[in-house]
C-alpha positions in Angstrom: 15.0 -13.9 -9.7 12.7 -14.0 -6.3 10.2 -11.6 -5.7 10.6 -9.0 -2.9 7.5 -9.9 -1.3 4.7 -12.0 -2.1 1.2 -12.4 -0.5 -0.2 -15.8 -1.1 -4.5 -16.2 -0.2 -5.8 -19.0 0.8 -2.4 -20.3 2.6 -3.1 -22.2 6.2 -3.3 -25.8 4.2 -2.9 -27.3 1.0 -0.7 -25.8 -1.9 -1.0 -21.6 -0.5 0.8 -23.8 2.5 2.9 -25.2 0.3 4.0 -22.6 -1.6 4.7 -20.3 1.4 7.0 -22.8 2.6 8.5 -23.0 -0.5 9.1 -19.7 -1.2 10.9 -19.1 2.5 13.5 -22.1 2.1 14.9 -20.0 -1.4 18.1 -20.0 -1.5 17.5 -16.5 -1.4 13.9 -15.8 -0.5 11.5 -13.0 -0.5 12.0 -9.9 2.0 8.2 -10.5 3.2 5.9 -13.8 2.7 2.6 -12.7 3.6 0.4 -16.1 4.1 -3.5 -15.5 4.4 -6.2 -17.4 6.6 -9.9 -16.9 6.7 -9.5 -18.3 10.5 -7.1 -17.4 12.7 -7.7 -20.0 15.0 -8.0 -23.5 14.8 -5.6 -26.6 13.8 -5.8 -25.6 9.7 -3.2 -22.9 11.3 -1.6 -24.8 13.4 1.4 -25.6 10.7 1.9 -22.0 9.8 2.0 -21.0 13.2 5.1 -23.0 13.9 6.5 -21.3 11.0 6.4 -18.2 12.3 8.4 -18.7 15.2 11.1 -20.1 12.7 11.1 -16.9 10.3 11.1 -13.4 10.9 10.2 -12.4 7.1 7.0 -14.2 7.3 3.8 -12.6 8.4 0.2 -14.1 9.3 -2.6 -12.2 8.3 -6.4 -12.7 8.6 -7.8 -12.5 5.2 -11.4 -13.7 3.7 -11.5 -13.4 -0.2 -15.4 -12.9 0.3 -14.8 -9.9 2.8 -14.0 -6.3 1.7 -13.3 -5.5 5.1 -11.0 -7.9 5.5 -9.5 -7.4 2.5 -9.3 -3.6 3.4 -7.8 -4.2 6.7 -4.9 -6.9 4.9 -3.9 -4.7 2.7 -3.3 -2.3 5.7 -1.0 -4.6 7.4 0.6 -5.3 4.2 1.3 -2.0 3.6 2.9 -1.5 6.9 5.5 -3.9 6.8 6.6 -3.3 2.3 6.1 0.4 2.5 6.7 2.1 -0.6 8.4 -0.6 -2.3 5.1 -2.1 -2.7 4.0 -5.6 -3.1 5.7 -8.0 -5.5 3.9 -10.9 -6.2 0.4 -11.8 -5.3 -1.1 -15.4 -5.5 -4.4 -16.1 -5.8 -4.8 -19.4 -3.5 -7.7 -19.7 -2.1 -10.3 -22.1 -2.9 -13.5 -24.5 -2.6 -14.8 -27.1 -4.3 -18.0 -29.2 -3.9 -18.4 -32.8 -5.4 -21.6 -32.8 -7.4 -23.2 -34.4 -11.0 -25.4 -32.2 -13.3 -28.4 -33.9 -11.5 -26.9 -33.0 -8.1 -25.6 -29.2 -8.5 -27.8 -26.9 -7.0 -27.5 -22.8 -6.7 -26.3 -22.5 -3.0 -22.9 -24.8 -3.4 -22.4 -23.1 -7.2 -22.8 -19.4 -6.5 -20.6 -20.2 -3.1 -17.8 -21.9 -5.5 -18.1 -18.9 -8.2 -18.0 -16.6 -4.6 -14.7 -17.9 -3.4 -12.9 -19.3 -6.4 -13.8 -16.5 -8.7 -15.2 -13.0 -7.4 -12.5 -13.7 -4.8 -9.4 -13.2 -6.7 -11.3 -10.1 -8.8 -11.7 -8.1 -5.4 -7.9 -8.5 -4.0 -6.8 -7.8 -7.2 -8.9 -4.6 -7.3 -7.8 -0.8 -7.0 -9.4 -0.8 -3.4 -7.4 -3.8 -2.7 -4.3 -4.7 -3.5 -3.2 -3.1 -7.1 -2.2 0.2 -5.7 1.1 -2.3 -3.9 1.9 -3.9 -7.0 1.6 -0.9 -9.2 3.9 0.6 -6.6 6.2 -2.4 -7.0 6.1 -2.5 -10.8 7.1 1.3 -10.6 9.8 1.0 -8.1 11.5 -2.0 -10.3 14.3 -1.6 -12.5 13.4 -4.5 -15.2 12.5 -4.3 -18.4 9.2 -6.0 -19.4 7.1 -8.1 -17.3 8.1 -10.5 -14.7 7.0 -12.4 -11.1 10.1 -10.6 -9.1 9.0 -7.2 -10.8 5.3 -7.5 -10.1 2.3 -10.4 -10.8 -1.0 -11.6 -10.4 -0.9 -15.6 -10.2 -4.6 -17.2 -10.5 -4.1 -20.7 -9.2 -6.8 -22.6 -11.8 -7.4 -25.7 -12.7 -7.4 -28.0 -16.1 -11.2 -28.9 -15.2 -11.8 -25.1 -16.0 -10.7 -26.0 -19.6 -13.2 -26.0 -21.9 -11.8 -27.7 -24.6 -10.1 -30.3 -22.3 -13.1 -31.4 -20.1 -10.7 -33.6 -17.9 -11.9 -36.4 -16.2 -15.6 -35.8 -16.8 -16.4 -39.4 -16.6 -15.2 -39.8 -12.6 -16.1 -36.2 -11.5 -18.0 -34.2 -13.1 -17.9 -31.3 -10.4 -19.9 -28.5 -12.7 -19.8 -25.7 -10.3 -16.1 -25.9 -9.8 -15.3 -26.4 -13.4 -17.8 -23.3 -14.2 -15.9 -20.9 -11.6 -12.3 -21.7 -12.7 -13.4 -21.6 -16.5 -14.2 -18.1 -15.5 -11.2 -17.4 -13.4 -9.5 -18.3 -16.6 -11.3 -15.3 -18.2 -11.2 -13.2 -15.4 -6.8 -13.8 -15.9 -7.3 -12.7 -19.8 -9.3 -9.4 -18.7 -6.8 -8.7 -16.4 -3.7 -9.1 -18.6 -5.2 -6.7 -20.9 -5.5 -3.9 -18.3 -3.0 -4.1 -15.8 0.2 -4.6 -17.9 -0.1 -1.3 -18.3 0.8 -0.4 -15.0 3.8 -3.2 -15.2 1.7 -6.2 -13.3 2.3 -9.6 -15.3 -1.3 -11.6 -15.1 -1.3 -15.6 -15.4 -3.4 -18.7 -14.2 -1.6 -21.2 -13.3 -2.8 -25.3 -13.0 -0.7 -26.9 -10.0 -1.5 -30.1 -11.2 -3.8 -32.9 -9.8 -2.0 -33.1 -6.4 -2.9 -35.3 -3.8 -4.7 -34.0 -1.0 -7.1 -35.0 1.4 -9.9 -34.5 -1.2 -8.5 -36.0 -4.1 -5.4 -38.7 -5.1 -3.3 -36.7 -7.2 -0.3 -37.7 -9.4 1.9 -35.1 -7.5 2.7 -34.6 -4.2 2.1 -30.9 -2.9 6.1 -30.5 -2.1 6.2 -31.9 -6.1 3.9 -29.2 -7.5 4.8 -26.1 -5.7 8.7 -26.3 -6.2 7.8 -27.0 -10.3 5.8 -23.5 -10.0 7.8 -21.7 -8.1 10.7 -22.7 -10.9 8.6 -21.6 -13.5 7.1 -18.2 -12.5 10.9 -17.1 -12.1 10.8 -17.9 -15.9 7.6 -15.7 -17.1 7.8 -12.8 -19.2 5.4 -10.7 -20.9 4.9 -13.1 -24.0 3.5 -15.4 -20.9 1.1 -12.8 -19.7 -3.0 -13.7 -19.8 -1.8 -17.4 -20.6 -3.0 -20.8 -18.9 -0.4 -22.5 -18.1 0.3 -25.5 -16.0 3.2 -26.1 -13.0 5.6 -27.1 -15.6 4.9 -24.0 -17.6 3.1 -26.2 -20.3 0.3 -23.9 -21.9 -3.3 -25.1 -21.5 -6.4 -24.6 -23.8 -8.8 -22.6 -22.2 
């Protein structure tokens, strides 16, 4: 079953783009898709843009994960548009990553990486942000349980926050990155001990090693984002504060 609405950060390239594109070809797609951009202007919009001429459920907002005002003033305009049903599913997108070595890393590049990857997805996720719409969701919904078209927090992680896996360690070390989604990962468990209460299902999700202009991935970004979207209408409540991975494969933290 597809969410009503769903707000995806970090959406003007890569998989957020992806998945918002994904997510408005559904058979039967979401009432609102709410895609995020830190910049407005600029080509990284350029593709989104275009969208928006093509679909009248789809809404371009200005959103920085590192700005509480802009947080503030997103959830405003969200609020506008979903009312009192509230907001179904929020994905948490947005990202950086720095390529560094244990000799290399250094405190600006790490704290900046912990910032955006980490902090990021605690703040939009907060009471002040966007909880009170997906409690509101959660309330409104007539399912039993947990569920992504009742009301979720998605963490979009990565294996090389995996502890016990270490992936790839030998080609990129990355220790910053690795450190902030390792704690992502953690900041999902915390949150699927709390906010099941109010109905919200909390998960991380790893989209797999997709190719990008960064990185030459196994899966293309079409590939990855139709597996997930597949696979969050599948998650229950016995899926809640798990790692998972776009095939719904758990992963060790």
């Amino acid at each position: 079953c597809c969410p009503v609405s769903v707000l995806v950060t970090g959406s003007s390239s890569g998989i957020g783009l992806g998945l918002v594109k994904q997510f408005l070809t559904l058979p039967i797609p979401p009432r609102w898709v709410f895609a995020t951009s830190r910049e407005m202007d600029g080509p990284k919009c350029k593709e989104i843009k275009v969208l928006l001429s093509q679909y009248q459920n789809l809404v371009l907002l200005q959103l920085d994960v590192t700005d509480l005002k802009s947080i503030r003033a997103a959830v405003e305009e969200v609020r506008k548009h979903v009312g009192e049903r509230g907001l179904t599913l929020l994905v948490n997108g947005a990202g950086i990553m720095f390529f560094s070595s244990l000799q290399t890393e250094n405190a600006k590049d790490m704290v900046a990486e912990y910032t955006v990857n980490t902090v990021g997805p605690l703040q939009v996720s907060q009471v002040s942000a966007f909880l009170p719409l997906l409690k509101m969701a959660a309330k409104r919904s007539l399912q039993e349980g947990l569920s992504c078209s009742k009301a979720a927090i998605v963490n979009l992680s990565s294996n090389g926050g995996s502890i016990e896996l270490m992936p790839k360690w030998d080609k990129t070390q990355n220790v910053g990155y690795r450190c902030s989604k390792a704690a992502l990962n953690m900041l999902t468990k915390c949150q699927s001990m709390e906010y099941p209460n109010y109905g919200i299902l909390c998960v991380s999700v790893y989209p797999g090693f997709v190719r990008t202009k960064l990185t030459m991935g196994d899966l293309s970004v079409e590939e990855s984002v139709q597996e997930i979207i597949n696979v969050l209408s599948t998650l229950s409540e016995v899926d809640n504060g798990t790692f998972i991975d776009w095939e719904g494969r758990r992963l060790p933290w």
